[in-house]
C-alpha positions as CSV (number, residue, x, y, z in Angstrom):
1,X,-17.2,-11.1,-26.4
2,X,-15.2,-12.3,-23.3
3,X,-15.6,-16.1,-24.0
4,X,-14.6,-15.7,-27.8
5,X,-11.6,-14.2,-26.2
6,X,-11.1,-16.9,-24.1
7,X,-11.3,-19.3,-26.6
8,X,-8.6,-17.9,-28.8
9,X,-6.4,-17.3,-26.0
10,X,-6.5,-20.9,-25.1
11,X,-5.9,-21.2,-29.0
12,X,-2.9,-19.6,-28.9
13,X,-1.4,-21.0,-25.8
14,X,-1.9,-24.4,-27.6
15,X,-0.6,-23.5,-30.8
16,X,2.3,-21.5,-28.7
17,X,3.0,-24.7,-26.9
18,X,2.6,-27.5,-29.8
19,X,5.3,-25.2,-31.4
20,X,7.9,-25.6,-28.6
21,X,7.1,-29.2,-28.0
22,X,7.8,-29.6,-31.8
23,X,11.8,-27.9,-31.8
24,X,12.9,-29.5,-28.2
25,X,12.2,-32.7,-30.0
26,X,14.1,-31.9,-32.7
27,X,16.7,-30.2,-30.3
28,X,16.6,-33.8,-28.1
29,X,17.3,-35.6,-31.8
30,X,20.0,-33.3,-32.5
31,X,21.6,-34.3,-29.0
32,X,20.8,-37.7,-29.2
33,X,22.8,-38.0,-32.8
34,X,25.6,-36.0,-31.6
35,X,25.6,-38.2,-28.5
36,X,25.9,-41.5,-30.4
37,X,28.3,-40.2,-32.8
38,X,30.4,-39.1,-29.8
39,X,30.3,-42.4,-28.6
40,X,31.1,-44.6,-31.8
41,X,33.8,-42.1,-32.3
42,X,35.4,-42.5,-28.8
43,X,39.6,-43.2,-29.8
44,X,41.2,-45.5,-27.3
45,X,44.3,-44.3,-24.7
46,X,47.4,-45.5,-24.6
47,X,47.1,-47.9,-22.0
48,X,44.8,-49.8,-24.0
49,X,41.5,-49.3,-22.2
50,X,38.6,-47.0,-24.0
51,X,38.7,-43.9,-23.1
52,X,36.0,-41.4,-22.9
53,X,34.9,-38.8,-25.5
54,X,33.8,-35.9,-23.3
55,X,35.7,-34.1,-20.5
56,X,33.1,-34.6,-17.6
């Protein structure tokens, strides 16, 4: 009985972790995209050098 637990605990603490794995890749896509556009998007100042697209 105790190793049939065992087995579907580890089971479940796979399956619980291949499910996180799977959204912060999506998340790190998402910020990757919004990163890029952010850059491409960046306007320029009025001295004439580029300036930058986020306040940090």
């Amino acid at each position: 009985m105790v190793p049939i637990l065992l087995v579907l605990l580890v089971v479940l603490i796979l399956f619980g972790a291949g499910f996180a794995v799977q959204i912060l890749w999506w998340i790190a896509l998402a910020v990757l995209v919004l990163w890029l556009l952010g850059f491409l998007m960046r306007g320029t100042s009025a001295s004439g050098t580029r300036g930058r697209w986020y306040r940090w």
